[in-house]
C-alpha positions in Angstrom: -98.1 3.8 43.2 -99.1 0.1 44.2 -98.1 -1.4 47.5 -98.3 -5.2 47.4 -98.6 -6.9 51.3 -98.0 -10.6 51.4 -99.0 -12.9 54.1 -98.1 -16.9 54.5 -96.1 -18.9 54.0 -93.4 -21.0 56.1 -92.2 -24.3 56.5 -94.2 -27.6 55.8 -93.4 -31.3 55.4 -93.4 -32.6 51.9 -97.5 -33.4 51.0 -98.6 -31.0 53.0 -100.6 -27.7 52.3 -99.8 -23.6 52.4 -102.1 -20.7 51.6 -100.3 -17.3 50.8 -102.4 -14.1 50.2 -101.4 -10.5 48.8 -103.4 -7.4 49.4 -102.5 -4.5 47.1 -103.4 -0.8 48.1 -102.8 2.1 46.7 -103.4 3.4 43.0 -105.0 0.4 42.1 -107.9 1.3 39.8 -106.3 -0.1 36.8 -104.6 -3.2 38.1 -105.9 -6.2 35.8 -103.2 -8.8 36.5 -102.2 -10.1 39.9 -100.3 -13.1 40.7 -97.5 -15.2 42.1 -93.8 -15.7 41.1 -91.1 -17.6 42.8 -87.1 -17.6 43.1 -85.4 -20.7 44.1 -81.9 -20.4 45.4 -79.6 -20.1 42.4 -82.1 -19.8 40.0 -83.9 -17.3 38.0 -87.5 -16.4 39.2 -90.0 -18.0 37.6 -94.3 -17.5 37.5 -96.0 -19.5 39.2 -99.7 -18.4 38.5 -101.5 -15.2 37.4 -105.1 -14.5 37.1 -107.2 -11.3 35.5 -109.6 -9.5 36.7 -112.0 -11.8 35.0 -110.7 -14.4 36.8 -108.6 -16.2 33.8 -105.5 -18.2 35.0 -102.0 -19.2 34.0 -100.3 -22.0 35.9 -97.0 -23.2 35.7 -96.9 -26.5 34.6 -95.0 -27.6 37.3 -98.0 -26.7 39.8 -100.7 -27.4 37.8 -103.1 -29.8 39.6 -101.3 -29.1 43.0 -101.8 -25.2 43.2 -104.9 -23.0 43.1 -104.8 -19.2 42.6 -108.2 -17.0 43.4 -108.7 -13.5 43.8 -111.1 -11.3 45.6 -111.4 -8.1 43.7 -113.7 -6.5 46.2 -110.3 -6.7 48.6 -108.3 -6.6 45.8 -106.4 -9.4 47.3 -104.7 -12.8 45.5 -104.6 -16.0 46.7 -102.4 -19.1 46.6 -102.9 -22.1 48.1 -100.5 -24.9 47.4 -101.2 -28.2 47.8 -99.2 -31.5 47.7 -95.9 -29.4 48.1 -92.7 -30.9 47.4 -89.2 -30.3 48.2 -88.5 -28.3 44.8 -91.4 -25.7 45.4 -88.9 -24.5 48.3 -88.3 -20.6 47.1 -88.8 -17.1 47.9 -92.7 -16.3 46.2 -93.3 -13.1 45.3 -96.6 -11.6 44.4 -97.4 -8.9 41.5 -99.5 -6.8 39.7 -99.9 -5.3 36.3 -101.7 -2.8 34.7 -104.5 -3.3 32.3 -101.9 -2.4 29.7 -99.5 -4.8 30.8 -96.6 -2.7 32.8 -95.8 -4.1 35.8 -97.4 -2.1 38.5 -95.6 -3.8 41.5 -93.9 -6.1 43.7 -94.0 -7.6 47.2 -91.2 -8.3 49.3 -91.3 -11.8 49.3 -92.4 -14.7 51.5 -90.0 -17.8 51.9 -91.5 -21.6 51.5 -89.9 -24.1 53.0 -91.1 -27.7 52.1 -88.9 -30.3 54.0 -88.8 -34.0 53.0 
């Protein structure tokens, strides 16, 4: 199994910056895909940003520009860090993983963002 530990977030004033990180441990071998989602209140959750292995990335086109995922395979550890937040990036993000064959490997518990304006 794949344990997924998630450290950040918290609240910030509108323009300002977060970083979030996720560490996942375990049986991790063939993990290619790591990355973030997030759930607003009422809504579905949504990606955010993913990257491979290689180090290819998928933004949301809401935080494209503003956010910057990275990942230290060596650690095998993800990174967010969001710039420019606004008041609508305010949600629960949760990080993941996926096999090289796409099956979702895991989940981490969640970290809450809170942008205020």
């Amino acid at each position: 199994q794949v344990q997924m530990a998630e450290s950040g977030g918290g609240l910030v004033q509108a323009g300002g910056s977060l970083a979030l990180s996720c560490a996942a441990s375990g049986s991790i071998f063939s993990i290619n895909v790591m990355g973030w989602y997030r759930q607003a209140p009422g809504k579905q959750r949504e990606l955010v940003a993913i990257i491979t292995r290689a180090g290819n990335t998928n933004y949301a086109d809401s935080v494209k520009g503003r956010f910057t995922i990275s990942r230290d395979n060596a650690k095998n550890t993800v990174y967010l860090q969001m710039n420019s937040l606004k008041s609508e990036d305010t949600a629960v993000y949760y990080c993941l993983s996926r096999y090289s064959g796409g099956a979702l490997a895991s989940w981490g518990q969640g970290t809450q963002v809170t942008v205020s304006s």
